[in-house]
C-alpha positions in Angstrom: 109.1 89.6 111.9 112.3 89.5 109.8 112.5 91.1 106.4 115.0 90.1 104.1 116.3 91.4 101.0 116.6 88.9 98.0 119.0 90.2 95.1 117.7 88.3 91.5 119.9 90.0 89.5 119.7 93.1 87.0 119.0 93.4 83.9 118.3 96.7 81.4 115.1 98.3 79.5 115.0 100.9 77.2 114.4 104.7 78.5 111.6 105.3 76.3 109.8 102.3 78.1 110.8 103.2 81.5 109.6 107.1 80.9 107.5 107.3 78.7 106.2 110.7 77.6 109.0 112.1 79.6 111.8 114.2 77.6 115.2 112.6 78.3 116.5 116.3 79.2 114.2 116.0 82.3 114.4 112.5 83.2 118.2 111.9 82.1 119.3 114.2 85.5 118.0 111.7 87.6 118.2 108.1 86.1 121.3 107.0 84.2 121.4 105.4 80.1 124.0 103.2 78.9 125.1 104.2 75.1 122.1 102.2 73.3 119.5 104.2 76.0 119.2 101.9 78.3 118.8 102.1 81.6 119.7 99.5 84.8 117.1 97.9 86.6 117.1 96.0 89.9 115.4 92.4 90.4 115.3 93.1 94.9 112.8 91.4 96.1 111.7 90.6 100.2 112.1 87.6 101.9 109.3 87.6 105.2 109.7 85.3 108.3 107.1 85.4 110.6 105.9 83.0 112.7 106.9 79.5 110.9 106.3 81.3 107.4 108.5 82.4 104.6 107.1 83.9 102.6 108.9 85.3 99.0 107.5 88.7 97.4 108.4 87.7 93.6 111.3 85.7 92.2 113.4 87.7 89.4 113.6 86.2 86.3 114.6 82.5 85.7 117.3 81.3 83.8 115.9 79.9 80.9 116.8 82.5 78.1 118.8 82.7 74.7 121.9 84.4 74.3 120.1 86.8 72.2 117.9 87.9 74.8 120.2 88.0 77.3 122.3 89.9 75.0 119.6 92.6 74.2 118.5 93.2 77.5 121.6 92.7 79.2 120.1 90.4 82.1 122.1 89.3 84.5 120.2 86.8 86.9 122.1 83.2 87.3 121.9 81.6 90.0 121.7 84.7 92.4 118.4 83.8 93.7 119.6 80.4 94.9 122.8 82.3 96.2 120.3 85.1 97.9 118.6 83.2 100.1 121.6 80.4 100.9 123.1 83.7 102.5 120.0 84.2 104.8 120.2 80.5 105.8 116.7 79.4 103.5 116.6 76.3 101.5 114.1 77.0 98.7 112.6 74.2 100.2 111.9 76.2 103.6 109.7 78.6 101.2 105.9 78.4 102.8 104.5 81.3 100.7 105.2 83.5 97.4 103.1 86.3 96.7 103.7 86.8 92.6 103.1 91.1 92.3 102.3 89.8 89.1 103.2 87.5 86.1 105.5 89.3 83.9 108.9 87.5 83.7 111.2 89.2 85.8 109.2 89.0 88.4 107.7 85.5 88.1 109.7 83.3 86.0 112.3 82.8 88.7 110.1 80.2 90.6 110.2 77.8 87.7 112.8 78.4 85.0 115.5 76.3 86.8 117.8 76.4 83.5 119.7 74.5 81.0 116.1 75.0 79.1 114.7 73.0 82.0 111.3 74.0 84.0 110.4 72.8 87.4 109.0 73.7 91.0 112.1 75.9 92.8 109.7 75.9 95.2 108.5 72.6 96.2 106.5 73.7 99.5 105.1 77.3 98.9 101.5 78.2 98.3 101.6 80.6 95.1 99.3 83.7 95.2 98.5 85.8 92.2 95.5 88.0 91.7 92.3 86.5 89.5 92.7 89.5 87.6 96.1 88.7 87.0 96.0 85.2 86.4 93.2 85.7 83.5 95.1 89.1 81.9 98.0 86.2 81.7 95.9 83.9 79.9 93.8 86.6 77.6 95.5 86.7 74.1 97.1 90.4 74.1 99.8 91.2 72.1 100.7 93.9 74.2 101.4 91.6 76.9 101.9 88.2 75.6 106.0 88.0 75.3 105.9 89.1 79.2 104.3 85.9 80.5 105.7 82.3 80.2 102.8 79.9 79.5 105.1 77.1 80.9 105.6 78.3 84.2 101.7 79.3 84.7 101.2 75.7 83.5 103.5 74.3 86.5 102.0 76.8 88.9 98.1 75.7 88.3 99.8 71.9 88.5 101.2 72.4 91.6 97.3 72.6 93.4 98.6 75.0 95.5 97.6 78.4 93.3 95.3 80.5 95.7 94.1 83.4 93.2 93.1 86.5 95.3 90.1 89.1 94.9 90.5 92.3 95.6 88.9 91.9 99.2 91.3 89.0 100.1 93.9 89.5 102.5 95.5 86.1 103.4 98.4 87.3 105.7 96.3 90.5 106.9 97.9 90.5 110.5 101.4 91.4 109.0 101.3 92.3 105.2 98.0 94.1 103.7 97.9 93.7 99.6 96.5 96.4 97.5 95.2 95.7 94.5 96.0 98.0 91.5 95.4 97.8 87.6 97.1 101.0 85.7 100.3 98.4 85.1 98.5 95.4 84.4 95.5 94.4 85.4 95.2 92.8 89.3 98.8 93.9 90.1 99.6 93.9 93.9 101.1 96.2 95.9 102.0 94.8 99.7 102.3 96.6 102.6 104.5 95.0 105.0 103.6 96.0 109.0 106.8 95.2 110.8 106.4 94.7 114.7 108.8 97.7 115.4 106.0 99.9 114.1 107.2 100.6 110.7 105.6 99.5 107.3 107.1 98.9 104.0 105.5 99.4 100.7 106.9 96.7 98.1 106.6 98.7 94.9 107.2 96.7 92.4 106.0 97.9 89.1 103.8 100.3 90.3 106.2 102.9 91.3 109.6 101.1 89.8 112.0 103.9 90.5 112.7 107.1 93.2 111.8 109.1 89.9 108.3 107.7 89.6 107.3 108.9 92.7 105.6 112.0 90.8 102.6 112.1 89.7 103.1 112.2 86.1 106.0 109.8 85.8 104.5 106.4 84.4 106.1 104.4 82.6 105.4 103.6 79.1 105.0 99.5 79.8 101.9 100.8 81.9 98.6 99.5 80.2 96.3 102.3 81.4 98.6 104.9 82.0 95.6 107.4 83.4 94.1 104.7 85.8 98.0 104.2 87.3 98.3 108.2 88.0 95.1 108.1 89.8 96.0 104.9 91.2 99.4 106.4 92.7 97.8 109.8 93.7 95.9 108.1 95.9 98.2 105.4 97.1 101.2 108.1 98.1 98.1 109.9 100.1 97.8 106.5 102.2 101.7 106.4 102.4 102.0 110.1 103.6 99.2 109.9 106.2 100.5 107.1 107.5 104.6 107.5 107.3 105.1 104.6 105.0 108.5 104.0 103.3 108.7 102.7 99.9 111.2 99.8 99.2 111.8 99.7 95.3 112.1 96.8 93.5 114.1 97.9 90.4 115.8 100.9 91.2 119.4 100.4 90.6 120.6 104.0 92.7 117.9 104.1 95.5 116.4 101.5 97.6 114.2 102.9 100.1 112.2 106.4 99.9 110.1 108.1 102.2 107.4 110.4 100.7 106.8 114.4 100.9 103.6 116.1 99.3 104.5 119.5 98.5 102.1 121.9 96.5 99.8 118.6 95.3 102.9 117.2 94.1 104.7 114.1 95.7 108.3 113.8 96.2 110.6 110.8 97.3 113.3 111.1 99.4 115.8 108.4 99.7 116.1 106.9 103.3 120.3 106.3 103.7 119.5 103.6 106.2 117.1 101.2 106.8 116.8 97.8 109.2 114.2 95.4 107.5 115.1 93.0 110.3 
């Protein structure tokens, strides 16, 4: 197996969102605000080869944006997703597989916002594989969650005839990468664990555990849906990655990329990892 990292870009959300009930005295000494309280987020995401499969773990954000937008959440995504994988040698073409965490837009819209206002297939070859749960919170009318999905790209994806949505017992790449299924972010959200031949398994956290900070317990962010199901969720989850000497690979934090996990007291801890091989 080879594991590669795919940069999408950054962009930035508000404190308040990221923390939520936290004070900015506490969570200010670890996480960084620009002068309108906004902090930097990381679109990383994994590139998988096993076998004669590539398989993508999400796709950043797209392209297809107005200035204002881009303005108020200072995104910065371009073209590095085509740029990403040109410097691992992968044509999007090459792309058998893309496992979509979930459908909110930075970590979705990157497959089909091509630009220039233009949608399309990026990825002409892969099988696309969301959650059921996911698919239909997508399609439910909730204004707490509408403005995160883009209708067109779901449209392209169902098009395509190559959407596989997934029940919580499915595991369609089980002898390399087991997905957990959680629902305190948004419902059907998945979580994979990646089991690399050398023995060592990465947790892909996306949403679920966005930044080092979030590692403790009480730390959700205010975007989460059902902030009480994702504590229990995570309590339970960082028991799995302790027992088993996982190491967490985080999606959007801009200062720390890979974590291992300490439970002191009843309370879980990250500790950043200086170096890691994904490959």
């Amino acid at each position: 197996m080879k594991i590669h990292k795919i940069d999408c870009g950054t962009f930035k959300c508000d404190a308040g969102a990221l923390f939520g009930v936290i004070p900015k005295p506490l969570w200010s000494r670890v996480y960084s605000s620009d002068e309108y309280n906004r902090c930097q987020l990381n679109m990383r995401n994994l590139l998988i080869e096993e076998g004669n499969r590539k398989i993508l773990i999400d796709v950043g954000s797209g392209m297809n944006y107005s200035e204002k937008y881009i303005r108020n959440n200072s995104l910065d995504a371009g073209s590095k997703l085509y740029e990403s994988l040109n410097q691992v040698g992968v044509d999007p073409s090459d792309i058998t597989d893309i496992i979509f965490t979930h459908l909110h837009w930075d970590h979705s819209c990157g497959a089909f916002d091509v630009g220039n206002g233009e949608f399309g297939e990026l990825f002409p070859n892969a099988n696309y594989f969301v959650s059921r749960a996911q698919w239909d919170n997508a399609h439910a009318d909730n204004p707490r969650e509408n403005a995160a999905y883009h209708i067109k790209d779901l449209d392209l994806m169902e098009k395509s005839g190559r959407l596989f949505l997934l029940d919580k017992d499915d595991q369609p790449f089980q002898d390399y990468i087991t997905l957990f299924y959680m629902d305190g972010h948004t419902l059907g959200q998945i979580i994979p664990v990646l089991h690399h031949s050398n023995g060592e398994s990465i947790v892909f956290t996306a949403d679920f555990i966005p930044t080092l900070a979030h590692v403790s317990n009480v730390w959700v962010a205010a975007y989460d849906l059902f902030p009480l199901i994702a504590m229990k969720e995570k309590e339970s989850f960082l028991r799995k990655v302790v027992d088993n000497k996982w190491v967490l690979f985080f999606q959007h934090d801009a200062y720390c990329e890979t974590a291992n996990v300490i439970l002191n007291n009843s309370t879980f801890k990250g500790s950043p990892v200086d170096t890691f091989t994904l490959s």
